[in-house]
N, C-alpha and C positions, 0 to 999 in steps of 0.2 A: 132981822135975820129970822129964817125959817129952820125950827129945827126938829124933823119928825123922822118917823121910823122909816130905814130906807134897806131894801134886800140888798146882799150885796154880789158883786161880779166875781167872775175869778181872778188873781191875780198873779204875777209870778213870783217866786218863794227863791233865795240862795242864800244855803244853809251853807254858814262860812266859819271858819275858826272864831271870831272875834265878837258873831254874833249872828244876828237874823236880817239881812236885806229882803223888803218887799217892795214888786215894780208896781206902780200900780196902772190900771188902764190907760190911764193918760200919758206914761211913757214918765212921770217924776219917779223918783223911789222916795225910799225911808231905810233907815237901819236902825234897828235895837240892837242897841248897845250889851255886851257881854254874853256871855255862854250862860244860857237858861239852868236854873236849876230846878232837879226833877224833884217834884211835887208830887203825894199820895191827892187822887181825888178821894172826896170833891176840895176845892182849894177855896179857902175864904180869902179876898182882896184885904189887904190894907186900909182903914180906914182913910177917907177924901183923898184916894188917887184916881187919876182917870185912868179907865180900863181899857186897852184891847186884847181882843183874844184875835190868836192863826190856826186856822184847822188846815193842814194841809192834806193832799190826798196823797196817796199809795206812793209815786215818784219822789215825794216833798218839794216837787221843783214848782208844785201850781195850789192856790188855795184861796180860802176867802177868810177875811179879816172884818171884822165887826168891831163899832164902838159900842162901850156898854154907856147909857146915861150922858153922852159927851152931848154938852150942849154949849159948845163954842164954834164949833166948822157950820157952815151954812148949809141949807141940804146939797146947792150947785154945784160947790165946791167935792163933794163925799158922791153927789151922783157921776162926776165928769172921773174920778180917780176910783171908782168899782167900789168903796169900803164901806159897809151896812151900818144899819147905826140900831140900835133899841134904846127903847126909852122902857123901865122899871119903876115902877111903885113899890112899896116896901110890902114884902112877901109875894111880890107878883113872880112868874115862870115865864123865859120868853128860849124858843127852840131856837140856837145859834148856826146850825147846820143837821144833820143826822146824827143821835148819837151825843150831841153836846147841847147843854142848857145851861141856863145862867138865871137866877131865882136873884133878886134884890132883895137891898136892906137898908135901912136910915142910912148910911155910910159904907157900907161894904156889898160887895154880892158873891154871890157863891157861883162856880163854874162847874157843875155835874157833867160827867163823862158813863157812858154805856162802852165801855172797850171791846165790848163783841159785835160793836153797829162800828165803828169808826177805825176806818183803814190809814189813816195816814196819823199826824202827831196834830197835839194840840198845844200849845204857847200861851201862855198872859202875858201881859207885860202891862205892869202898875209903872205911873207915875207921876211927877207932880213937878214944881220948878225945881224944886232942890234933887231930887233922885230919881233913878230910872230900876227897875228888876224885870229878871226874865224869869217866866216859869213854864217848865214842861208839864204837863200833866199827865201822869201817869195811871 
């Protein structure tokens, strides 16, 4: 499997009671599970969860999603469904949209927010086999 850094596309966002549905290019979805809770930036992750982040824009109905460090989906798979991927070295900075970065670490990475660059909301969502979390960042 090939797993490297990939931009990602736009994709569409509904933001629902129960949680966060994302379509992605390819016409599959996903839903995160639960109602996000709002988080002061910057937010440190969880130790050994896989990460993504949603930045949506202005409407919340369109956005781009990135994996931080995932190195399980193959890049075909992540190229054909729009979702970016970064790969992080420990203390490395990589720019996740305008406005939003994400800095590594042995086990965690931090998601920095500029809220005067970034017009719509931003989301993490850690998890791992056992659990799932949603975070807005505020």
């Amino acid at each position: 499997m090939k797993h490297s850094e990939l931009p990602p596309d736009t994709v569409g966002i509904d933001l629902v009671d129960g949680g966060v549905a994302v379509e992605y290019t390819d016409g599959r979805e996903v839903f995160y599970r639960g109602v996000p809770e709002r988080v002061e930036a910057p937010h440190r992750t969880a130790p050994g969860k896989q990460v993504h982040v949603l930045v949506t824009d202005a409407s919340e109905q369109r956005g781009v999603l990135v994996y931080v460090d995932e190195r399980r989906t193959d890049d075909e798979i992540l190229e054909s469904s729009g979702v970016g991927r970064v790969m992080l070295g420990p203390e490395e900075t990589a720019t996740l949209f305008s406005g939003v970065t994400v800095r590594g670490g042995r086990l965690r990475s931090e998601i920095r927010l500029e809220r005067d660059v970034v017009d719509g909301r931003v989301f993490v969502f850690e998890e791992d086999q056992l659990e799932e979390h949603s975070y807005e960042v505020v």
